[in-house]
mmJSON file of the N, C-alpha and C atoms, coordinates in Angstrom:
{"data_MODEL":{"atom_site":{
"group_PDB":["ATOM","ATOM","ATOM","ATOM","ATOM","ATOM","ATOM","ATOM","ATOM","ATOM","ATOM","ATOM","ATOM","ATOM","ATOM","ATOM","ATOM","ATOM","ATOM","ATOM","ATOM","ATOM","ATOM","ATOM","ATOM","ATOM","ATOM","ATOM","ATOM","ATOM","ATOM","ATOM","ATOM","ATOM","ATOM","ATOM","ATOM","ATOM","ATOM","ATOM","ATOM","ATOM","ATOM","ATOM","ATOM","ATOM","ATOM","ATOM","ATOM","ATOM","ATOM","ATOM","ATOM","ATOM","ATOM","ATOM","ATOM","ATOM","ATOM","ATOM","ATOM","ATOM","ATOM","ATOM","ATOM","ATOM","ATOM","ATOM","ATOM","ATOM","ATOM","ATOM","ATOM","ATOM","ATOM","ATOM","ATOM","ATOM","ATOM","ATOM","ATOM","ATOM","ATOM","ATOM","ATOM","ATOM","ATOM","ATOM","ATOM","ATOM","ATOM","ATOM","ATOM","ATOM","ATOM","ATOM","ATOM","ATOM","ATOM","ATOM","ATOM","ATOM","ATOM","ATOM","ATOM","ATOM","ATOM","ATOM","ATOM","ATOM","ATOM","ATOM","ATOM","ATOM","ATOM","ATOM","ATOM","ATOM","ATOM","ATOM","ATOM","ATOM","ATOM","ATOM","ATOM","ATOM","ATOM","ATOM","ATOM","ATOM","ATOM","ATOM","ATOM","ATOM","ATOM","ATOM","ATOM","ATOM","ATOM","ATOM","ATOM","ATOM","ATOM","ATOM","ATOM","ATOM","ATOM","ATOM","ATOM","ATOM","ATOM","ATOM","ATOM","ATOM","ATOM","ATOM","ATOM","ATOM","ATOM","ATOM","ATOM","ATOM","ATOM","ATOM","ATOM","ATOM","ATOM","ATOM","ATOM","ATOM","ATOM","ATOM","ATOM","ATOM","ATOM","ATOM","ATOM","ATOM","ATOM","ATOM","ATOM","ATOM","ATOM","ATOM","ATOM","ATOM","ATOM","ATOM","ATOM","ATOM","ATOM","ATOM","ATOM","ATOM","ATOM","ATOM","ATOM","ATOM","ATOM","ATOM","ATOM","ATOM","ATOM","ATOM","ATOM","ATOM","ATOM","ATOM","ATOM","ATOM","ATOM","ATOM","ATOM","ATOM","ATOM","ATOM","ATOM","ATOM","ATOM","ATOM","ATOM","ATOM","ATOM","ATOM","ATOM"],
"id":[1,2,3,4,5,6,7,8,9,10,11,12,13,14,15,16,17,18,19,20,21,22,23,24,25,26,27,28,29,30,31,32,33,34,35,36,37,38,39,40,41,42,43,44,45,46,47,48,49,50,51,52,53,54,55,56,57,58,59,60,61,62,63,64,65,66,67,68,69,70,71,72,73,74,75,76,77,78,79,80,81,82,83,84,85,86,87,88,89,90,91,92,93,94,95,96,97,98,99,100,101,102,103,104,105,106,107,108,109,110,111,112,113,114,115,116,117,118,119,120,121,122,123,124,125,126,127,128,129,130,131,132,133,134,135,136,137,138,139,140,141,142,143,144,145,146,147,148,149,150,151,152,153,154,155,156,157,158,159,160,161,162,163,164,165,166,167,168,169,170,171,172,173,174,175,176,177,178,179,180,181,182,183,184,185,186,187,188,189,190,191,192,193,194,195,196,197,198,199,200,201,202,203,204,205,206,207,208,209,210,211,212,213,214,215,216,217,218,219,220,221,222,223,224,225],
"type_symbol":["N","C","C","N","C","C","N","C","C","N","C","C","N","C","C","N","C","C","N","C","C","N","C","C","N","C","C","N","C","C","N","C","C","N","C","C","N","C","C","N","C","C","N","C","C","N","C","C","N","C","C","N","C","C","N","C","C","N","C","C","N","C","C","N","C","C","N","C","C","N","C","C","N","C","C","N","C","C","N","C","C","N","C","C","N","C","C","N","C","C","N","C","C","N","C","C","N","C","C","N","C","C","N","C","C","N","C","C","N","C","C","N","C","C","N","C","C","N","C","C","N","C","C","N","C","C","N","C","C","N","C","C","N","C","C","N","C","C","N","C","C","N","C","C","N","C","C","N","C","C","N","C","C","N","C","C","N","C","C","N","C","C","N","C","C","N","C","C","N","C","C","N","C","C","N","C","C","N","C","C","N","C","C","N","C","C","N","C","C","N","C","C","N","C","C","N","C","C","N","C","C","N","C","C","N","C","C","N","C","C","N","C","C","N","C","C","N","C","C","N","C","C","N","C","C"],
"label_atom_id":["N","CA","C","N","CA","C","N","CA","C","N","CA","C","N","CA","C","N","CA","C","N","CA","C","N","CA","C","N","CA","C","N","CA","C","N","CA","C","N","CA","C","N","CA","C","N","CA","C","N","CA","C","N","CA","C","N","CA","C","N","CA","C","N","CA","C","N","CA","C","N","CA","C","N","CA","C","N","CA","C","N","CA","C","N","CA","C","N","CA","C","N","CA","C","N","CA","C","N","CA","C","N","CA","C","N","CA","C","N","CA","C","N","CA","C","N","CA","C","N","CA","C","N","CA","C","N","CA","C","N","CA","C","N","CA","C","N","CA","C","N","CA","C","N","CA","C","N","CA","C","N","CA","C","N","CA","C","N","CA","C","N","CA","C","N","CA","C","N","CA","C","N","CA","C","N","CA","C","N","CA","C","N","CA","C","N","CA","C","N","CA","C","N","CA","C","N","CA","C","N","CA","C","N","CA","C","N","CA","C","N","CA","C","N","CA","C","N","CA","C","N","CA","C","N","CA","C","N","CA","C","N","CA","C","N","CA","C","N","CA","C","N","CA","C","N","CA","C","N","CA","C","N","CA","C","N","CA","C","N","CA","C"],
"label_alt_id":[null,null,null,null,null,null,null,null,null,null,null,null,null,null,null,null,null,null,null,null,null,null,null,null,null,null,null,null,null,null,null,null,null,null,null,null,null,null,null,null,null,null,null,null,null,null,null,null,null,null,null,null,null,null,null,null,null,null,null,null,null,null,null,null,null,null,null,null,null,null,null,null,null,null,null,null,null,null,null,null,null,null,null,null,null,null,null,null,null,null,null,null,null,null,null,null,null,null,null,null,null,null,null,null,null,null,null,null,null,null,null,null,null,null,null,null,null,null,null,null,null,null,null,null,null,null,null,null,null,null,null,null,null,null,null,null,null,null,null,null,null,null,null,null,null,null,null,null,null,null,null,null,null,null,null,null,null,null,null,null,null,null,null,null,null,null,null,null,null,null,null,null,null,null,null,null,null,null,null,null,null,null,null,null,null,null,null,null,null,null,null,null,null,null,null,null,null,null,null,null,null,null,null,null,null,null,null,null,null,null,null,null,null,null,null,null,null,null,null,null,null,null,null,null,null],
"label_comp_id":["UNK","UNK","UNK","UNK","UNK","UNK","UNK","UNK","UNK","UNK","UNK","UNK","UNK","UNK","UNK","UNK","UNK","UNK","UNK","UNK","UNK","UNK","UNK","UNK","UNK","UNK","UNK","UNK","UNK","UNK","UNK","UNK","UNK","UNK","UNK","UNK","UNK","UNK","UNK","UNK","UNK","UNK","UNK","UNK","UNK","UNK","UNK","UNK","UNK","UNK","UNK","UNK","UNK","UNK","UNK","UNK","UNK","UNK","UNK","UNK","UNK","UNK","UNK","UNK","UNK","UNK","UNK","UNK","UNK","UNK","UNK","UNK","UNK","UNK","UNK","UNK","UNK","UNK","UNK","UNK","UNK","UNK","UNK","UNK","UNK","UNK","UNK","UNK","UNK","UNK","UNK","UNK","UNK","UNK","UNK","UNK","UNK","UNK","UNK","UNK","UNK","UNK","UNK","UNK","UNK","UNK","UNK","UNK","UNK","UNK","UNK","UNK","UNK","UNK","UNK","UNK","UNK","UNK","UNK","UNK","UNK","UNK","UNK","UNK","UNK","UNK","UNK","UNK","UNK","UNK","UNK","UNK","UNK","UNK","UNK","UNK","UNK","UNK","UNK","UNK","UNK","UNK","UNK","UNK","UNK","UNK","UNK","UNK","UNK","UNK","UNK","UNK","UNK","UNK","UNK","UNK","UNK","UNK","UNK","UNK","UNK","UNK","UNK","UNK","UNK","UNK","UNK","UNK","UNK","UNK","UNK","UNK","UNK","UNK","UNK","UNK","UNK","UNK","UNK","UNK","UNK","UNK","UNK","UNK","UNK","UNK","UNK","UNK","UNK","UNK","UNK","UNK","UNK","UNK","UNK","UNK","UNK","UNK","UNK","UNK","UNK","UNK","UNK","UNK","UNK","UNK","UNK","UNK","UNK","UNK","UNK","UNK","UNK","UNK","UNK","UNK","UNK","UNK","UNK","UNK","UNK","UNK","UNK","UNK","UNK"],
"label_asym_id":["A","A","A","A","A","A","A","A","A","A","A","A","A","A","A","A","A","A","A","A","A","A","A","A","A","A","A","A","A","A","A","A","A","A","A","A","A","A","A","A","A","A","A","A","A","A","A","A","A","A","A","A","A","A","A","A","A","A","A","A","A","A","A","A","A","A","A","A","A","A","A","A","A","A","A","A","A","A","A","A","A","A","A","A","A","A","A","A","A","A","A","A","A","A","A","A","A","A","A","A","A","A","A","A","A","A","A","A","A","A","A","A","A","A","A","A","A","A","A","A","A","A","A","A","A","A","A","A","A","A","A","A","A","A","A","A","A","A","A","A","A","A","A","A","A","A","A","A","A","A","A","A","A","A","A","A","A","A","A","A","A","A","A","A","A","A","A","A","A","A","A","A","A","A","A","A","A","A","A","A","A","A","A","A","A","A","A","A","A","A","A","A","A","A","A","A","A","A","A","A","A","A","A","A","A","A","A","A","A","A","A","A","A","A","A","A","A","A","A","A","A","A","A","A","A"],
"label_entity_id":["1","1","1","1","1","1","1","1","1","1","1","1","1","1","1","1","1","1","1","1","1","1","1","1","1","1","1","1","1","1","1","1","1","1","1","1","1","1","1","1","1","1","1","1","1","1","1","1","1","1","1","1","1","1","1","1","1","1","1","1","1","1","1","1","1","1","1","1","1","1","1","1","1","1","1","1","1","1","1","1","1","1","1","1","1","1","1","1","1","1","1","1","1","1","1","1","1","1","1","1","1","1","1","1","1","1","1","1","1","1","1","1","1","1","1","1","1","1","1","1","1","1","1","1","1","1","1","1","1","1","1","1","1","1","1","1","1","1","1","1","1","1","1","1","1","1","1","1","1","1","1","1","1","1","1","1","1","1","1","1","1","1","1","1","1","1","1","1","1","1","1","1","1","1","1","1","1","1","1","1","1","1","1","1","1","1","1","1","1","1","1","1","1","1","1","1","1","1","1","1","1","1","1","1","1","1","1","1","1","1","1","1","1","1","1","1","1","1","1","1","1","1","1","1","1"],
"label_seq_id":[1,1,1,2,2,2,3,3,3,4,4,4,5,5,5,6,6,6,7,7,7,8,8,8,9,9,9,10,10,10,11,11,11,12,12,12,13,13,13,14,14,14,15,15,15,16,16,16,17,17,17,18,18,18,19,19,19,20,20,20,21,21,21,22,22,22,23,23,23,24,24,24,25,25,25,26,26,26,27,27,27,28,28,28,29,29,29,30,30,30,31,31,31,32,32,32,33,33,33,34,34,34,35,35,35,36,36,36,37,37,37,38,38,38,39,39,39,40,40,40,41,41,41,42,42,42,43,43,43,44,44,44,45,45,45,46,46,46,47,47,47,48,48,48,49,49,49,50,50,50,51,51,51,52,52,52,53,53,53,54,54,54,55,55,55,56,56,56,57,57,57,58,58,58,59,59,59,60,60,60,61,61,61,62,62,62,63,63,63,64,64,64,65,65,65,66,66,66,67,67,67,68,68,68,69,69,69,70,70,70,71,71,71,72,72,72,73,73,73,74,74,74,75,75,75],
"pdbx_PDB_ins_code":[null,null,null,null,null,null,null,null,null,null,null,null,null,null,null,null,null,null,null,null,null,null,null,null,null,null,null,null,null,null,null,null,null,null,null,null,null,null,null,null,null,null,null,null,null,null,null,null,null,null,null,null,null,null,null,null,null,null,null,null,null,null,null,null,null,null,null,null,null,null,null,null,null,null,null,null,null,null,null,null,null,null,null,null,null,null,null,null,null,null,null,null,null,null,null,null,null,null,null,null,null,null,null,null,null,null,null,null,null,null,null,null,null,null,null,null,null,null,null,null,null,null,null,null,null,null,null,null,null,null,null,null,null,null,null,null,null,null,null,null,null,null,null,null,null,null,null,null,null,null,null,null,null,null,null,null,null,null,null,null,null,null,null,null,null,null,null,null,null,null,null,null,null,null,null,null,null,null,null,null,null,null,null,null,null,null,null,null,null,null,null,null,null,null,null,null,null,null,null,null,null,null,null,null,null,null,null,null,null,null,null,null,null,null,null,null,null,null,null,null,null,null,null,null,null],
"Cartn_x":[-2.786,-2.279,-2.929,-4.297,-5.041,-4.099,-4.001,-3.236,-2.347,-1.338,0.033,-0.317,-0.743,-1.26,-1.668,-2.618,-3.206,-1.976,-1.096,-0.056,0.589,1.026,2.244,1.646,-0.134,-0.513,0.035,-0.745,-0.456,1.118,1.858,3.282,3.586,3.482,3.596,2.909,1.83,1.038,2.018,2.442,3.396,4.763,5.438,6.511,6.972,6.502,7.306,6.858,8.259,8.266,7.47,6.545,5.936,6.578,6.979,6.885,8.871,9.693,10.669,10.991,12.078,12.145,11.882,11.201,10.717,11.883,12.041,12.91,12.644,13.57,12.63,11.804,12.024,11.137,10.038,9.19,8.295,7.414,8.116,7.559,7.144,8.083,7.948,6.729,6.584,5.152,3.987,4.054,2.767,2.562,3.476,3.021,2.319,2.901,2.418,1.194,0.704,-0.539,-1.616,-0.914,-2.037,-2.601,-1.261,-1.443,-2.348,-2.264,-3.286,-5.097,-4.818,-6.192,-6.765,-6.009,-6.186,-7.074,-6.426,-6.732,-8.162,-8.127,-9.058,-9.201,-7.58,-6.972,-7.614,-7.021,-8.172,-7.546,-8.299,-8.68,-7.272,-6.55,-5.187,-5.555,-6.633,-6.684,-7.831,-9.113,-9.436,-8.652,-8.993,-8.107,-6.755,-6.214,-4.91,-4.213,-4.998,-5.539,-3.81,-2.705,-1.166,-1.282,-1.255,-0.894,-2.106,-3.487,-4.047,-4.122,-4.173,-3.778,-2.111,-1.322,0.127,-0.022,-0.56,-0.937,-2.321,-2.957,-3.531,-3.003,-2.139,-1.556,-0.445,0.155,1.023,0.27,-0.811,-1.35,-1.454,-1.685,-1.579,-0.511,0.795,1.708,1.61,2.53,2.107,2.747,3.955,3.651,3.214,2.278,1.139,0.171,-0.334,-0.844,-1.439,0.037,0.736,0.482,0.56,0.488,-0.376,-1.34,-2.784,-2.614,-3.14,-3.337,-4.869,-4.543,-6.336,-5.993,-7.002,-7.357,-7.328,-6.72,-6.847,-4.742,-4.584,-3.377,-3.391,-1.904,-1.698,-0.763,-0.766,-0.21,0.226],
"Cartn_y":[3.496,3.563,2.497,2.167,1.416,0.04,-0.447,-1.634,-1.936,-1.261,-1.012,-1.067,-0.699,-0.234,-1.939,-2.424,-4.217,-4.83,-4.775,-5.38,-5.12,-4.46,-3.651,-4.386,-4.146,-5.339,-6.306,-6.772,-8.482,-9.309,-8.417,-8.421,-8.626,-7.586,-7.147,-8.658,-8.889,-9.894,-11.35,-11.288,-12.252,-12.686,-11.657,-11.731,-11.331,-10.106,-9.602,-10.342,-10.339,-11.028,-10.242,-10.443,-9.6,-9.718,-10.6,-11.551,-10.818,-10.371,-10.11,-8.988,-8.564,-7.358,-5.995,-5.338,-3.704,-3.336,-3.103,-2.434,-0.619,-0.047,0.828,0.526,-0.623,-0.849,-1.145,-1.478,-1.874,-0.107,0.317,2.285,2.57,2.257,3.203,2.397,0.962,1.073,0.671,0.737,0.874,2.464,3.535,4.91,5.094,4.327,4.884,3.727,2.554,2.002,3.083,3.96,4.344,5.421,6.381,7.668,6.722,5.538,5.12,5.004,4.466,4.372,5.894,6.697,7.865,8.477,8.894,9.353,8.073,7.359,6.534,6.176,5.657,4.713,3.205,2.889,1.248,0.572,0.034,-1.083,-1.817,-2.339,-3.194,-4.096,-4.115,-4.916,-6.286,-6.318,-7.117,-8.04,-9.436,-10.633,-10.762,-10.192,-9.829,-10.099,-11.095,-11.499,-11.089,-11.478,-11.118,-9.931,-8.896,-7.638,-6.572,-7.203,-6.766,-6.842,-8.131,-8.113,-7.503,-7.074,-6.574,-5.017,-4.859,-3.164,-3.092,-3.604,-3.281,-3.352,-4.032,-4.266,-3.111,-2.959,-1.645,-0.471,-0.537,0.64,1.134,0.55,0.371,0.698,0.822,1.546,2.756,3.39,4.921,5.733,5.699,6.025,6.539,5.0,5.393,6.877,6.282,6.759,8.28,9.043,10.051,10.881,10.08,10.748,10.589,10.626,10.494,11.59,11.035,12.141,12.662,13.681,14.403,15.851,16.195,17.511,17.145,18.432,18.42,18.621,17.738,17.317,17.576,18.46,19.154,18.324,17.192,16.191,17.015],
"Cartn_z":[-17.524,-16.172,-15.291,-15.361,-14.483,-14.9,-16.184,-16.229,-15.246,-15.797,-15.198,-13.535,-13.181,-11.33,-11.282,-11.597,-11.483,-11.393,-12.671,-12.631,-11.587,-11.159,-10.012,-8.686,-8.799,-7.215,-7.22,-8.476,-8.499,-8.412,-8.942,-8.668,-7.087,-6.48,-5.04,-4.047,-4.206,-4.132,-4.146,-5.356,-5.608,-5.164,-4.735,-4.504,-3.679,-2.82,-1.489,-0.526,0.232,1.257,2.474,3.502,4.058,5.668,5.759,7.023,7.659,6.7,6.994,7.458,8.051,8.968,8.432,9.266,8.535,7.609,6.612,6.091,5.11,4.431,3.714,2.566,1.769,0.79,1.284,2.853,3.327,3.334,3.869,4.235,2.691,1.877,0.917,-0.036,0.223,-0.36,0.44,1.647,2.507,2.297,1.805,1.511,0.232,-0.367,-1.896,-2.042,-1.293,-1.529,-0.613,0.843,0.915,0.158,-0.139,-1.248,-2.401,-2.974,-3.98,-3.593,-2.364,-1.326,-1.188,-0.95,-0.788,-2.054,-2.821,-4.192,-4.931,-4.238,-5.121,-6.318,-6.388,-7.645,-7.786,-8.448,-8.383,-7.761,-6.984,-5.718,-5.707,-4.788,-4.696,-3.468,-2.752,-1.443,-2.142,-3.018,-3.533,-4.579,-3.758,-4.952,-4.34,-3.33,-2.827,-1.079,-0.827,0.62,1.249,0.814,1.646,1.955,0.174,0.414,1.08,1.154,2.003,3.421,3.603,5.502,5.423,5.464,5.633,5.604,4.526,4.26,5.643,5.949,7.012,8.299,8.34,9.666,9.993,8.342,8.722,8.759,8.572,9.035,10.261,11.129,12.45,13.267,12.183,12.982,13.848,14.853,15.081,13.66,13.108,12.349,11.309,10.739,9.822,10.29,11.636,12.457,12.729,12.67,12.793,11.445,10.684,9.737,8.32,8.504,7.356,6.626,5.249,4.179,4.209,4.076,4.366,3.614,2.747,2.241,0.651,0.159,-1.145,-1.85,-2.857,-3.268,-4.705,-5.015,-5.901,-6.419,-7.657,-8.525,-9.597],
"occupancy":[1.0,1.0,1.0,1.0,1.0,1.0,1.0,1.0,1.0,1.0,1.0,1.0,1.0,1.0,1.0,1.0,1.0,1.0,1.0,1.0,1.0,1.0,1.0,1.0,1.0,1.0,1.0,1.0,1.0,1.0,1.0,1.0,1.0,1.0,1.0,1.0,1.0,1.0,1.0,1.0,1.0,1.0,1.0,1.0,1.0,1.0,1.0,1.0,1.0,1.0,1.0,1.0,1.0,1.0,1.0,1.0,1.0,1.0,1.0,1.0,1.0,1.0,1.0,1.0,1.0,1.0,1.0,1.0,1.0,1.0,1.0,1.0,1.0,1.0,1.0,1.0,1.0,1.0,1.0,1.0,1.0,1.0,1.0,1.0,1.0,1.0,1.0,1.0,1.0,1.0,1.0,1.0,1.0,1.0,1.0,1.0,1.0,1.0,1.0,1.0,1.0,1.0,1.0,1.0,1.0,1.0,1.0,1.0,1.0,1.0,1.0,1.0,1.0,1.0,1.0,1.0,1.0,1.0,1.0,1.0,1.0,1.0,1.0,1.0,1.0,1.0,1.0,1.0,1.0,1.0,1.0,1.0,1.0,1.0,1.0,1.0,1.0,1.0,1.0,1.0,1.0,1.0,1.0,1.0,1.0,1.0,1.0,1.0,1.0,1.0,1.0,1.0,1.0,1.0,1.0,1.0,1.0,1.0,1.0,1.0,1.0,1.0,1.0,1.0,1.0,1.0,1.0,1.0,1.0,1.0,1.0,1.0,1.0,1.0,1.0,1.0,1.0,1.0,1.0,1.0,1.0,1.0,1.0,1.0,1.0,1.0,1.0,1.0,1.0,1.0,1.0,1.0,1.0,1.0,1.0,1.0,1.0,1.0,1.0,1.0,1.0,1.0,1.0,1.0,1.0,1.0,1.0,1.0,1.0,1.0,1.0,1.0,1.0,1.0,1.0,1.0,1.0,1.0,1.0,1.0,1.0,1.0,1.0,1.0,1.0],
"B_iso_or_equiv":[0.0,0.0,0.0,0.0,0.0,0.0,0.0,0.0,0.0,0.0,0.0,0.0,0.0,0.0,0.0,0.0,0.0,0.0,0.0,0.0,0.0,0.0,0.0,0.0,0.0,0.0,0.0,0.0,0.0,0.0,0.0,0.0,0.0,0.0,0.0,0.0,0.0,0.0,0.0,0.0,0.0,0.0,0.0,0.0,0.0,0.0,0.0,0.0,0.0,0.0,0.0,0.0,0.0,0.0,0.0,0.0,0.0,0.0,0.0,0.0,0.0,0.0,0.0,0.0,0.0,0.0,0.0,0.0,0.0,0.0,0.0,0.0,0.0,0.0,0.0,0.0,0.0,0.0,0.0,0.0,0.0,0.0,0.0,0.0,0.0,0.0,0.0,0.0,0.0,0.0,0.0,0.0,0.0,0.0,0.0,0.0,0.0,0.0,0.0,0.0,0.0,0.0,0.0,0.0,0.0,0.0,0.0,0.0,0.0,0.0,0.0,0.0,0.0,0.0,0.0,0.0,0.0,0.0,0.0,0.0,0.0,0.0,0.0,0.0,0.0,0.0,0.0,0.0,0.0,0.0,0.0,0.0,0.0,0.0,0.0,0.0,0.0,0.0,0.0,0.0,0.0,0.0,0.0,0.0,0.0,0.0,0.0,0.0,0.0,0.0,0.0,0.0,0.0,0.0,0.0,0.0,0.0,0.0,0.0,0.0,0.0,0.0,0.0,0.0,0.0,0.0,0.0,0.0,0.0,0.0,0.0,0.0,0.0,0.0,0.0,0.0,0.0,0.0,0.0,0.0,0.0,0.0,0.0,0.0,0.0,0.0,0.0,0.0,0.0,0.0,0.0,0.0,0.0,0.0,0.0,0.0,0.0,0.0,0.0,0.0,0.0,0.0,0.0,0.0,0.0,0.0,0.0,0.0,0.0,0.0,0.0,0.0,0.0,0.0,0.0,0.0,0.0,0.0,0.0,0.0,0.0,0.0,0.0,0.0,0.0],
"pdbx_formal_charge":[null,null,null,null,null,null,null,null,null,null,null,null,null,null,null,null,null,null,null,null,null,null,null,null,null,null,null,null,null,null,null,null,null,null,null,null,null,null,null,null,null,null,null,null,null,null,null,null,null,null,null,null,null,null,null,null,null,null,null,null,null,null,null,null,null,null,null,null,null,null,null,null,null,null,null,null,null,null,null,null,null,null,null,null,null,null,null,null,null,null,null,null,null,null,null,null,null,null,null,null,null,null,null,null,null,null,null,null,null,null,null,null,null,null,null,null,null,null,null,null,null,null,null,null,null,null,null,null,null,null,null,null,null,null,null,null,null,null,null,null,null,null,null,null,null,null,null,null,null,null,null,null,null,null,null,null,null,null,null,null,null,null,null,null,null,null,null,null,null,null,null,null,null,null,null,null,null,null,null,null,null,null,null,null,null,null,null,null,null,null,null,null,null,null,null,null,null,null,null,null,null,null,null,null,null,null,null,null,null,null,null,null,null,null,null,null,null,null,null,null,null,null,null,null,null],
"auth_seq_id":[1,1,1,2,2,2,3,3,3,4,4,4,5,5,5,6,6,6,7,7,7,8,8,8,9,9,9,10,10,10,11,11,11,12,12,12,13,13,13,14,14,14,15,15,15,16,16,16,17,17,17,18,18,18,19,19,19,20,20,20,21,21,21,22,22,22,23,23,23,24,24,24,25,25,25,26,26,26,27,27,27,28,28,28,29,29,29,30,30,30,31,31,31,32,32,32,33,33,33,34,34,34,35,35,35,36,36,36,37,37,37,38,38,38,39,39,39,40,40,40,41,41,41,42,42,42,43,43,43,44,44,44,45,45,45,46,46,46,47,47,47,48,48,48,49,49,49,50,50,50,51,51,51,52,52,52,53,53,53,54,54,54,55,55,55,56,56,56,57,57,57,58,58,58,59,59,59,60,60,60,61,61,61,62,62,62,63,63,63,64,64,64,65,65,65,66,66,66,67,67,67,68,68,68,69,69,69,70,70,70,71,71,71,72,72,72,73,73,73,74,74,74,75,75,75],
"auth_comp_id":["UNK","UNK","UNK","UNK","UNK","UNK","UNK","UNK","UNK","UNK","UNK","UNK","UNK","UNK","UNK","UNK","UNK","UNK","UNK","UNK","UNK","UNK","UNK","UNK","UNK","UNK","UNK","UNK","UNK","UNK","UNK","UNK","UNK","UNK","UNK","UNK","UNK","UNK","UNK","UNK","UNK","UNK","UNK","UNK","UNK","UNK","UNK","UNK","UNK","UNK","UNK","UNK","UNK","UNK","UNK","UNK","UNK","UNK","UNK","UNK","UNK","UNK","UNK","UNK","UNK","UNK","UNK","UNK","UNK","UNK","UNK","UNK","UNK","UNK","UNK","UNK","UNK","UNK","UNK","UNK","UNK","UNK","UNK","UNK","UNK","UNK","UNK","UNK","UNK","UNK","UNK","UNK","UNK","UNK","UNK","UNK","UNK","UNK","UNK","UNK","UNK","UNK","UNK","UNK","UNK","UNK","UNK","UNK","UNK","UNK","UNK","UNK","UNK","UNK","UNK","UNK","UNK","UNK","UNK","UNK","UNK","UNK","UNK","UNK","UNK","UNK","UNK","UNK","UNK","UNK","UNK","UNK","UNK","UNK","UNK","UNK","UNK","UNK","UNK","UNK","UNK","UNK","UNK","UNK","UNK","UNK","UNK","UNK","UNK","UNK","UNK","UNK","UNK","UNK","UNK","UNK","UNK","UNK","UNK","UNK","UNK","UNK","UNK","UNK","UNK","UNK","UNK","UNK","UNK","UNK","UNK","UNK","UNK","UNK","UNK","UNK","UNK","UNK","UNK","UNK","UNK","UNK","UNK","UNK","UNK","UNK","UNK","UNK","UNK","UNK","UNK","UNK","UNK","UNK","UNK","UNK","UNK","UNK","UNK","UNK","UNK","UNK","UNK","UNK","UNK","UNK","UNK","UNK","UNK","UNK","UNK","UNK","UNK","UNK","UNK","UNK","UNK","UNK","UNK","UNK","UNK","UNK","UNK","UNK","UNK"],
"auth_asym_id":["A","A","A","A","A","A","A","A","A","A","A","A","A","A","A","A","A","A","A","A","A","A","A","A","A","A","A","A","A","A","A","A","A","A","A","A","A","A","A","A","A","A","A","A","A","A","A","A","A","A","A","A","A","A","A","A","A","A","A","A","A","A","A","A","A","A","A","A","A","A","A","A","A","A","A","A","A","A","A","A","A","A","A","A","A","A","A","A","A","A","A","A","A","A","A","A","A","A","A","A","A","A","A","A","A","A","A","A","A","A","A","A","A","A","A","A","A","A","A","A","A","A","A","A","A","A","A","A","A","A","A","A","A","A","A","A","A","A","A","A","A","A","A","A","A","A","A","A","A","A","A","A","A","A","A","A","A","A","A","A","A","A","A","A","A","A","A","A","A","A","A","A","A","A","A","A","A","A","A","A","A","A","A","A","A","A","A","A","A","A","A","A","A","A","A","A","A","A","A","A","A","A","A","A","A","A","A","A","A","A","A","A","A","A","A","A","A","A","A","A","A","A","A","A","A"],
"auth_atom_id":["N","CA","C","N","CA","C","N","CA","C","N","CA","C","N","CA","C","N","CA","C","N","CA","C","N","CA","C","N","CA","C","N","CA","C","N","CA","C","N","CA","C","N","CA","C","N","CA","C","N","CA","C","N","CA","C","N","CA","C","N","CA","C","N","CA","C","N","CA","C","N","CA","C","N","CA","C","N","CA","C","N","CA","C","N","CA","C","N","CA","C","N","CA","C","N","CA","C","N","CA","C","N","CA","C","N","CA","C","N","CA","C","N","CA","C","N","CA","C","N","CA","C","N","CA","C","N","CA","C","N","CA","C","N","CA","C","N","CA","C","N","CA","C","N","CA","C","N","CA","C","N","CA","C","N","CA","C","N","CA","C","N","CA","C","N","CA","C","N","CA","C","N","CA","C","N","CA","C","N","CA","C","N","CA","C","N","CA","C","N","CA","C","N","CA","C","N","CA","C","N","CA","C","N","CA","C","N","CA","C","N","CA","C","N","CA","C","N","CA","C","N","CA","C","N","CA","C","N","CA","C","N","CA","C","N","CA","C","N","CA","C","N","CA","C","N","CA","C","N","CA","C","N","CA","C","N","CA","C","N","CA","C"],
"pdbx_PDB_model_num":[1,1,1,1,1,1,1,1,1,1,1,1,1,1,1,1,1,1,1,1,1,1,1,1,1,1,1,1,1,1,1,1,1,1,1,1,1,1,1,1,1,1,1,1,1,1,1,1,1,1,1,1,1,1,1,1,1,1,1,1,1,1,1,1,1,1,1,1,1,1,1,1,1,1,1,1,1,1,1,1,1,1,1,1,1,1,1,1,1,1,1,1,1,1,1,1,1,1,1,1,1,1,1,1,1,1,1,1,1,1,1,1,1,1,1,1,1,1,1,1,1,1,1,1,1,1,1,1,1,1,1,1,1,1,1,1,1,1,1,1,1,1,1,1,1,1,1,1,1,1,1,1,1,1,1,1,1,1,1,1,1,1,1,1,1,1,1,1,1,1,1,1,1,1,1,1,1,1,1,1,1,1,1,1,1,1,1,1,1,1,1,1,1,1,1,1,1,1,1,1,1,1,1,1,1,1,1,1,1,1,1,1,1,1,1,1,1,1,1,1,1,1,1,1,1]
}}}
């Protein structure tokens, strides 16, 4: 799994466009990088300077904001 997850950054890293208008593929993985941040999956912001400043900046949404993951999560 950890592979697969590196790959999937480095991909992301590579190829999405960041700079273009909010769309839903933007939500749906600024959610699932933070649900990864969350859980304390392996690291996606080191080595990754785009998809880290972007995923930080969308954090900042209200939003994001609004809605943090906190407690305990039943996978």
């Amino acid at each position: 799994m950890k592979t697969k997850l590196i790959e999937s950054y480095d991909y992301l890293e590579q190829t999405t466009e960041f700079d273009e208008p909010l769309h839903v593929g933007h939500i749906a993985v600024a959610t699932a990088l933070d649900w990864l941040a969350f859980r304390d999956l392996p690291d996606f912001e080191t080595g990754r300077p785009r998809l880290s400043k972007w995923f930080r900046e969308f954090l900042q949404r209200p939003s994001m904001q609004a809605t943090p993951y906190d407690g305990e999560t039943h996978d």
